[in-house]
VOBA-1610 file (N, C-alpha, C; in pm, whole numbers, padded with zeros to 5 digits, always signed):
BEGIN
Unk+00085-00119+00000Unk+00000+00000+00000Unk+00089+00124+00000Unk+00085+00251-00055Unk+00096+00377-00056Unk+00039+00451-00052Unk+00075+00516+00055Unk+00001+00647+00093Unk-00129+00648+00127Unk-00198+00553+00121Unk-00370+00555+00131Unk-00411+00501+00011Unk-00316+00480-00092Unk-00354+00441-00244Unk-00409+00288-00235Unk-00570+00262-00231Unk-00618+00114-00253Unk-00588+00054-00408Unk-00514-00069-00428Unk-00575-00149-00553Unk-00645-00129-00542Unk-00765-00112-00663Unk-00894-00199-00747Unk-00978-00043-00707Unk-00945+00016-00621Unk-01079+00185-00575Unk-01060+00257-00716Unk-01122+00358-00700Unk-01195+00422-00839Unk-01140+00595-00754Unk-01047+00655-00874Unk-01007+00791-00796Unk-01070+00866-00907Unk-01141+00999-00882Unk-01104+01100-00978Unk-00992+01193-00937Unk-00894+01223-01031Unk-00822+01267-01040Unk-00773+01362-01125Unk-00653+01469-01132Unk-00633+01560-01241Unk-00557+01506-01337Unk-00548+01563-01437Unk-00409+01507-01521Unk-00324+01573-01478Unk-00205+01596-01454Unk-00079+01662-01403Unk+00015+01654-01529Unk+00061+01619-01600Unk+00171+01641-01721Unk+00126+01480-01805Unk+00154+01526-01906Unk+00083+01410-02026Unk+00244+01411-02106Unk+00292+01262-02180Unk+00411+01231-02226Unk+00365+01158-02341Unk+00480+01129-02421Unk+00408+01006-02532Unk+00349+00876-02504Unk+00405+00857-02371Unk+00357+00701-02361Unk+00270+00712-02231Unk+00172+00809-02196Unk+00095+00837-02100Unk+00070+00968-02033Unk-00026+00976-01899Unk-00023+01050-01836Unk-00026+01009-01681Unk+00011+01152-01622Unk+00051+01128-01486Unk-00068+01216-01437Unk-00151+01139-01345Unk-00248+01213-01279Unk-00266+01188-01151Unk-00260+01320-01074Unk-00301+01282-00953Unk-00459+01237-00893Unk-00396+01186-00782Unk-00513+01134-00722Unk-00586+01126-00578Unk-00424+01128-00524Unk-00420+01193-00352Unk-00345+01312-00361Unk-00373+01360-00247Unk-00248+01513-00222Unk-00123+01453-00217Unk-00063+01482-00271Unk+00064+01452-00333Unk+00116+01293-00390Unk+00013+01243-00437Unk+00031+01123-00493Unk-00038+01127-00628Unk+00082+01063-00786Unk-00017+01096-00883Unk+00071+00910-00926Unk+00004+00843-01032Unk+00020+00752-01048Unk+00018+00800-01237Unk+00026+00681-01310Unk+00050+00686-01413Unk-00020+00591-01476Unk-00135+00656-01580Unk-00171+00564-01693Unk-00128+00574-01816Unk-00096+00412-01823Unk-00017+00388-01962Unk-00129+00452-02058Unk-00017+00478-02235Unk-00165+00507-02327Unk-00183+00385-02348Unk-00161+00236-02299Unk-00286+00111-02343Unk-00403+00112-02277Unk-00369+00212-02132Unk-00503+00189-02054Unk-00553+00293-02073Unk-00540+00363-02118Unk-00622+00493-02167Unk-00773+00466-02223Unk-00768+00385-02306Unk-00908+00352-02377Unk-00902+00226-02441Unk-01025+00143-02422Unk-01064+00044-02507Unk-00985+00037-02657Unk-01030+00164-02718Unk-00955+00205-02845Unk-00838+00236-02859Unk-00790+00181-02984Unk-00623+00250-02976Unk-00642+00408-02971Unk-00550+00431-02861Unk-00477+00595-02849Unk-00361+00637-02902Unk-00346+00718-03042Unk-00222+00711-03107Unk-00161+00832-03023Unk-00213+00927-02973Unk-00166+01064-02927Unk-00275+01065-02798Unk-00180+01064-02679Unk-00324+01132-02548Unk-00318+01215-02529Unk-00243+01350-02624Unk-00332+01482-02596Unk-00420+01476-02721Unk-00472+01384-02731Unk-00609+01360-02840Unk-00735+01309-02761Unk-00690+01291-02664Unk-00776+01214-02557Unk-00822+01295-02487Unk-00696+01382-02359Unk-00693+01457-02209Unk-00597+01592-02289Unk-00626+01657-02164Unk-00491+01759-02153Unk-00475+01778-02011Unk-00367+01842-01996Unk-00363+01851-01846Unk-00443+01985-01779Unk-00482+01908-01690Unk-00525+01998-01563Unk-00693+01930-01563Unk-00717+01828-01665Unk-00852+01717-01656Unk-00904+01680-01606Unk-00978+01647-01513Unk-01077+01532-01423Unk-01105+01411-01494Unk-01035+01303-01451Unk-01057+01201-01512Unk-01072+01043-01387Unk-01215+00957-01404Unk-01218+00858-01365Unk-01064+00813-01387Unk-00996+00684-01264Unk-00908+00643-01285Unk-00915+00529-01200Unk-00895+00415-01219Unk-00893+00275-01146Unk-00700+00246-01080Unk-00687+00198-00996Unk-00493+00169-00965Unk-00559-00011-01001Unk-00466-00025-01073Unk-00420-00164-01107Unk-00339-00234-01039Unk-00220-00131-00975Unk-00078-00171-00919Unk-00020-00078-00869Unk+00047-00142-00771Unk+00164-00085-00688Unk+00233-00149-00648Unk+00394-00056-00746Unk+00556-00168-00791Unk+00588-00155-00618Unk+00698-00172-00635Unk+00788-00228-00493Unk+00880-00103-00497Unk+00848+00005-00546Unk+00897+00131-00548Unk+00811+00218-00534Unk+00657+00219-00538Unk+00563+00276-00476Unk+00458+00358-00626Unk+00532+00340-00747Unk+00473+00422-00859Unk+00342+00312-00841Unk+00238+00410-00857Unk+00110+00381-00868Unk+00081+00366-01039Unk+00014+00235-01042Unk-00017+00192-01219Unk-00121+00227-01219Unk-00223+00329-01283Unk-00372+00344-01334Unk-00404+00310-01494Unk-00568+00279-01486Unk-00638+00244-01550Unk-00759+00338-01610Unk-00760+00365-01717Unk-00894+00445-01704Unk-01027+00372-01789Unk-00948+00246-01804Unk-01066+00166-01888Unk-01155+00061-01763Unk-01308+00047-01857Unk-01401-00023-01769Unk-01352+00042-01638Unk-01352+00169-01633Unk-01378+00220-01469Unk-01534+00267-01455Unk-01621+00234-01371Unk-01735+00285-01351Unk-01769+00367-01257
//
């Protein structure tokens, strides 16, 4: 566990800085985790500032948490 961060809970969160291969959004006060662009959408995402931009509200699911504490998010089938 980190920080209060549950596997499998449902955060809304901001986007905080978007890269080619994802974005980093927070979700707790001072905790932001990272969704890959595979979990971005059902659909292929060729570009996710085609998707989000930053400073977003976006549903986000945690999948994982490494043994270094980076939080893995999901934003697919989140309800």
């Amino acid at each position: 566990m980190s920080d209060g961060v549950e596997i499998g809970k449902v955060y809304t969160g901001k986007v905080k800085k978007i890269m080619e291969y994802g974005a980093f959004v927070n979700i707790l006060p001072g905790k932001d985790g990272l969704v890959h662009i595979s979990q971005i959408s059902n659909e292929r995402v060729n570009n996710v500032r085609d998707v989000m931009a930053e400073g977003d509200d976006v549903q986000v699911k945690v999948l994982d948490i490494d043994g270094q504490g980076r939080v893995k998010l999901t934003m697919k089938d989140v309800e």
